[in-house]
C-alpha positions as CSV (number, residue, x, y, z in Angstrom):
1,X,179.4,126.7,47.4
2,X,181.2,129.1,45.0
3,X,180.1,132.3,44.0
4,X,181.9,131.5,40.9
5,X,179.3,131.3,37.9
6,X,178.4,127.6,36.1
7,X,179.5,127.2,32.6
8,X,177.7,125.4,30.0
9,X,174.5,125.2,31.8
10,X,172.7,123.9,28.6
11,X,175.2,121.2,28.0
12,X,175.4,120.0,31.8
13,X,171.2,120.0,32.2
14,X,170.8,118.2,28.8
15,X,173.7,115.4,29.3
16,X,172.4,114.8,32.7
17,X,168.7,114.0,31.7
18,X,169.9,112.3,29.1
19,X,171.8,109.9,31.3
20,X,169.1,109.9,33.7
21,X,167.3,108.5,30.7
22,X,169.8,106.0,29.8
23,X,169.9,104.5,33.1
24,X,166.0,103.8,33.1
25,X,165.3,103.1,29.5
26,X,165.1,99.2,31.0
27,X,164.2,97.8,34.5
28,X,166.9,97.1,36.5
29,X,167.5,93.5,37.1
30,X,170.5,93.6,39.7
31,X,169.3,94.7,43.8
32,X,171.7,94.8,46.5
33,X,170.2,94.8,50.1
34,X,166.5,94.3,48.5
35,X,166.7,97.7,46.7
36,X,168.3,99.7,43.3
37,X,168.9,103.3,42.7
38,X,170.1,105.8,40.8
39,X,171.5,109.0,42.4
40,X,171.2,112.0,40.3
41,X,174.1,111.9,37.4
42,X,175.6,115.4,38.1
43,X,178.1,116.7,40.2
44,X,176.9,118.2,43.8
45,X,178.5,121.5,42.4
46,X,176.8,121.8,39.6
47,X,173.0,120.9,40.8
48,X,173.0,121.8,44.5
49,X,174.6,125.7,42.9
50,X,172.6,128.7,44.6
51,X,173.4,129.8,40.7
52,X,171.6,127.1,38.7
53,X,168.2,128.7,37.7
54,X,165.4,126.9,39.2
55,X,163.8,126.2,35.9
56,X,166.9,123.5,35.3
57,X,166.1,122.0,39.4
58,X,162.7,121.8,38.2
59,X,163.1,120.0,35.1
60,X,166.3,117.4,36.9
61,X,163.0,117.0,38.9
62,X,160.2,116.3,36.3
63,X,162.9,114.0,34.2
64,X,162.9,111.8,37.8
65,X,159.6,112.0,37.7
66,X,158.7,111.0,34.6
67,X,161.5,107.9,34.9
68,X,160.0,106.7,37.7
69,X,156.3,106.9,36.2
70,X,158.3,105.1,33.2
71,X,160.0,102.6,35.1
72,X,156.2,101.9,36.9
73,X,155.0,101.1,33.4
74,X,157.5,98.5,32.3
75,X,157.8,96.8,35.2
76,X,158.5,93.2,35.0
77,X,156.4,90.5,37.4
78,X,158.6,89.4,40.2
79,X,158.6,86.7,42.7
80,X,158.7,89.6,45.5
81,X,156.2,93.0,45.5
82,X,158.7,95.8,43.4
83,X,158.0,99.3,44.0
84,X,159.8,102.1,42.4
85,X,159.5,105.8,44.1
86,X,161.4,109.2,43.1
87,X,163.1,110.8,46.3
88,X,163.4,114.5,45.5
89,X,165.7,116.0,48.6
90,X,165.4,119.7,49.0
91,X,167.6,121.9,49.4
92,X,170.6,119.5,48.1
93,X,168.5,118.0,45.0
94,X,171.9,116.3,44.5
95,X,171.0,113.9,47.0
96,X,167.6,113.2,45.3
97,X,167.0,109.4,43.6
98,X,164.9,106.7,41.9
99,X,164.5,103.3,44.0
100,X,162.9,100.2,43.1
101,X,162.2,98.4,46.0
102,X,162.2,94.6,46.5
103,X,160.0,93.2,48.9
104,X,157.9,95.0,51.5
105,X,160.5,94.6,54.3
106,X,162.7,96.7,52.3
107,X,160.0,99.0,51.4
108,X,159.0,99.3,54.7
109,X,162.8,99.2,56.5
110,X,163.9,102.3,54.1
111,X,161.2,104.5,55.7
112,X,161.9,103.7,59.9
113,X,164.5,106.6,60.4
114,X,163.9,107.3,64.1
115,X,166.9,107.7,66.2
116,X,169.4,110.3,68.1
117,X,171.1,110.6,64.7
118,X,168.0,111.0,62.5
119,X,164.9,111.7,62.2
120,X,161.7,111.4,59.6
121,X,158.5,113.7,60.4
122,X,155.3,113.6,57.8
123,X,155.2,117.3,56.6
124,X,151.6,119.1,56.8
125,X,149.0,117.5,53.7
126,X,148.8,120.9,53.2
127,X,152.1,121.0,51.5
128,X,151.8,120.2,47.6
129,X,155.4,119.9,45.8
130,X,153.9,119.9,42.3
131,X,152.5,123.3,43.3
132,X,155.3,124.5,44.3
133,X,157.5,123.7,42.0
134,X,155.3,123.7,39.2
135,X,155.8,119.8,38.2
136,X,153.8,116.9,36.7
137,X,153.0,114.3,39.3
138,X,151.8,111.4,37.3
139,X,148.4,109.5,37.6
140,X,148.0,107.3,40.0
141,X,151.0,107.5,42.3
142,X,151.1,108.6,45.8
143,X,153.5,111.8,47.1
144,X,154.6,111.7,50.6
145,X,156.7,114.8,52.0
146,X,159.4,114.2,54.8
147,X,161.4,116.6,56.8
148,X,164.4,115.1,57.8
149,X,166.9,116.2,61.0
150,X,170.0,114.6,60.7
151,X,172.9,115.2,64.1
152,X,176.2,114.5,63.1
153,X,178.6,112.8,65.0
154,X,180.3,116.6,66.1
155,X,177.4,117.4,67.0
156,X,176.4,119.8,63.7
157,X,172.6,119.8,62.7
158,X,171.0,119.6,59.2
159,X,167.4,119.6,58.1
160,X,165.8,119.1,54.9
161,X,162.2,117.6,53.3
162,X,162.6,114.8,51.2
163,X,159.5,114.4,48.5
164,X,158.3,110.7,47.7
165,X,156.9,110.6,44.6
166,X,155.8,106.6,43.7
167,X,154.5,103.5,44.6
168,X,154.0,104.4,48.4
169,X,150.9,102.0,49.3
């Protein structure tokens, strides 16, 4: 990352919720491999910056949030189970997501990550993100905290936790 300060903080935060918005003002009606999503509409540079006050993070976070809770709400019937779930991915939020889910397969498919390359662990229950980050989980949806390892193929080693936020059961 640059040291470099980020211009027009204002104007990047507010077009990116607003195209956040855009994309879920209606359900999505086209899934490829039993699933939708919508990556965060900002470049990695921009949201994953050690410079970008944590108040902006935190409201790229509430807006996916909220979305998702929207999305819940206007959900159409289906001839498969749909579930849609925020995936807030910490540190890199850029890699953070909405993702409605076709089918339980799918559902259940997205969340076996167990092999040399990578790896899912339930954090503690003691670990609360809307506490820590001061957000607006809303009613009636389940949260599920991950810590991911990921090995590349050289051999280099990343971790982060991944917050679900949604439709879990």
């Amino acid at each position: 990352m640059s040291d470099k300060k980020i211009r027009g903080l204002k104007r990047k935060t507010k077009k990116m919720i607003e195209r956040i918005e855009q994309e879920t003002e209606t359900f999505p009606s086209e899934f490829y491999n039993g699933y939708w999503h919508l990556h965060i509409p900002a470049a990695q540079s921009f949201i994953s910056s050690s410079k970008i006050p944590l108040s902006i993070k935190r409201a790229c976070m509430q807006t996916l949030l909220d979305r998702t809770e929207h999305l819940i709400k206007i959900k159409p019937q289906y001839n498969e189970k749909l579930r849609v779930v925020a995936a807030i991915d910490l540190p890199d939020l850029w890699n953070s997501q909405i993702i409605v889910f076709t089918g339980d397969r799918h559902f259940k498919g997205f969340f076996d990550r167990d092999d040399g390359e990578q790896r899912w662990t339930p954090l503690s229950k003691k670990r609360d993100i809307e506490k820590e980050w001061s957000l607006s989980i809303p009613a009636g949806v389940e949260t599920l905290g991950i810590r991911e390892d990921l090995t590349e193929e050289d051999g280099e080693k990343f971790e982060s936790e991944i917050w679900f936020v949604g439709e879990l059961k």
